[in-house]
N, CA, C and O of each residue as an XYZ file, in Angstrom:
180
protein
N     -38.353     -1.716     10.996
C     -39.023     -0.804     10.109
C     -39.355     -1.504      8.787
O     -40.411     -1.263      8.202
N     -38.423     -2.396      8.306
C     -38.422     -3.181      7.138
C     -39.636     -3.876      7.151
O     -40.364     -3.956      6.162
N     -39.952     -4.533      8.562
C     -40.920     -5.540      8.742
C     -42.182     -4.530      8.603
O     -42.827     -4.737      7.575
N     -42.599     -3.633      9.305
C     -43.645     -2.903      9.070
C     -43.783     -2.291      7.849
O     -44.856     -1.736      7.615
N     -43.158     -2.284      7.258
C     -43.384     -1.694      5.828
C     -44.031     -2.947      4.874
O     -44.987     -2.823      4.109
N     -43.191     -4.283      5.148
C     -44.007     -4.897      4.590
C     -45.509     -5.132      4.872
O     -46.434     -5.023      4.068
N     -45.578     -5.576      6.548
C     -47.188     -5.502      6.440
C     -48.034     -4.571      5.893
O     -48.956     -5.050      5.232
N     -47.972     -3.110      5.999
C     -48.376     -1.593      5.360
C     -48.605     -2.368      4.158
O     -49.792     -2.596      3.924
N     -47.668     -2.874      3.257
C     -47.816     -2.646      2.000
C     -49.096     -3.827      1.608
O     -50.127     -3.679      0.951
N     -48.444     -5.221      2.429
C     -49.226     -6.077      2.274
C     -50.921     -6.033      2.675
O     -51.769     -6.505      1.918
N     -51.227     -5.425      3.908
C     -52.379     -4.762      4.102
C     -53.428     -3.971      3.008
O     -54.587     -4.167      2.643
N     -52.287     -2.893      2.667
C     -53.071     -2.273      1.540
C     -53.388     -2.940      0.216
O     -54.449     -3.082     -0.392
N     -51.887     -3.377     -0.095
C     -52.236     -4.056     -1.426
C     -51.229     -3.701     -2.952
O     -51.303     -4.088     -4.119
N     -50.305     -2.767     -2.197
C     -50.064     -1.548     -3.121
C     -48.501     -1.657     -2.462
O     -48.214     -2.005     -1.317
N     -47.542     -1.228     -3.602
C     -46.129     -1.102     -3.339
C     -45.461      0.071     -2.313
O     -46.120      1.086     -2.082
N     -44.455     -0.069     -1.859
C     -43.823      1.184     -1.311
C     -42.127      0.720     -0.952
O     -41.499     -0.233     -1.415
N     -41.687      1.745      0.013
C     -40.492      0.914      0.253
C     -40.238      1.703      1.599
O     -41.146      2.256      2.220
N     -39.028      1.700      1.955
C     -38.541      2.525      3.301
C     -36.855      3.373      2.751
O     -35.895      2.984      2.086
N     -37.210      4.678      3.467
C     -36.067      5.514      2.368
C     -35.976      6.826      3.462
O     -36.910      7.628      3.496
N     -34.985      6.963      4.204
C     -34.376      7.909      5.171
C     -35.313      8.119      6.387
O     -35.803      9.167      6.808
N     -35.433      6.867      6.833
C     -36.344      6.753      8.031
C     -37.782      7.001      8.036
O     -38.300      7.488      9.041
N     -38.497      6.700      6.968
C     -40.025      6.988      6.862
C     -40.206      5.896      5.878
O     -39.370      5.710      4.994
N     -41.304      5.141      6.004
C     -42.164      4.376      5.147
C     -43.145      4.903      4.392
O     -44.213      5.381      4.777
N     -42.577      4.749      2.895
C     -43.552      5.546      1.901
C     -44.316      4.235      1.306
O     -43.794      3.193      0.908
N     -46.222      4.706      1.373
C     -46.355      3.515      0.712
C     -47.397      4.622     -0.414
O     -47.627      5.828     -0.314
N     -47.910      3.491     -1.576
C     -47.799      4.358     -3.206
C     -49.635      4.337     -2.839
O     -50.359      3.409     -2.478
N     -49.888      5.563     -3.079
C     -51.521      5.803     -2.942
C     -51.960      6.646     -2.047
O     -51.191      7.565     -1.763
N     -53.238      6.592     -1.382
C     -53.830      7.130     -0.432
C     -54.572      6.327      0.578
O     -55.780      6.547      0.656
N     -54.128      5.566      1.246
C     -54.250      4.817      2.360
C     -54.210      5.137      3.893
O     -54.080      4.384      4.858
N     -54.388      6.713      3.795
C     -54.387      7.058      5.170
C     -54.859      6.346      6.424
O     -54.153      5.716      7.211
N     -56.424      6.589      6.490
C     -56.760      5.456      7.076
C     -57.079      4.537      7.494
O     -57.755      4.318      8.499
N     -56.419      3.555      6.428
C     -56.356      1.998      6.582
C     -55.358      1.803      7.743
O     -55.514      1.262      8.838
N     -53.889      2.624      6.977
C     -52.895      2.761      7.367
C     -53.017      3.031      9.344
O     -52.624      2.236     10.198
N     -53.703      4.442      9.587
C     -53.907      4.406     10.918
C     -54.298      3.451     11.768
O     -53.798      3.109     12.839
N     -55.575      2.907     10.993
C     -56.422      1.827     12.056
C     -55.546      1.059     12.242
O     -55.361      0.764     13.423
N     -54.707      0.459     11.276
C     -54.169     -0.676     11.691
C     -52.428     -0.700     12.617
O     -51.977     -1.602     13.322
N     -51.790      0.646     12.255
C     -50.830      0.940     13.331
C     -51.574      0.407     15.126
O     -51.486     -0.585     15.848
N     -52.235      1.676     15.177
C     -53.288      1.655     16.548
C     -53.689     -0.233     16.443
O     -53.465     -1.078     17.310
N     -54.144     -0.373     15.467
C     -54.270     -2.038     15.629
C     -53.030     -2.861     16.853
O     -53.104     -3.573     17.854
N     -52.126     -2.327     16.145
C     -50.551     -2.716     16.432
C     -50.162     -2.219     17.921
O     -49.218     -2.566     18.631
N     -50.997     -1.474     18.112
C     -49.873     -0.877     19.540
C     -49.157      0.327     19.507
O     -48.400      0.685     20.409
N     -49.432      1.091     18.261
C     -48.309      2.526     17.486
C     -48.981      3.347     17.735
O     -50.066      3.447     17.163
N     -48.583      4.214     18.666
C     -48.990      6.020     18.654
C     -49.251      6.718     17.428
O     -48.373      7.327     16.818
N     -50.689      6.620     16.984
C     -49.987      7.224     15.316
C     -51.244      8.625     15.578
O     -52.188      8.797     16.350
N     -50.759      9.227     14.733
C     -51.761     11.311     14.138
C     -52.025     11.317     12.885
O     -52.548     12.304     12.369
């Protein structure tokens, strides 16, 4: 989870962290964020 949070963040550009099982990242990056899960192989909504 650690590792995907960094790419997320690094992708976007923009800080976040990981905090009770969810990756918060700082902005509105919805979907950057999607395309590139699905990029990945991740079931994402």
């Amino acid at each position: 989870m650690e590792q995907l949070a960094k790419l997320l963040k690094t992708a976007c550009g923009v800080g976040g962290t990981v905090k009770d099982g969810q990756i918060i990242i700082q902005g509105n990056f919805k979907d950057r964020i999607l395309t590139l899960l699905k990029q990945k192989g991740y079931r994402a909504k």
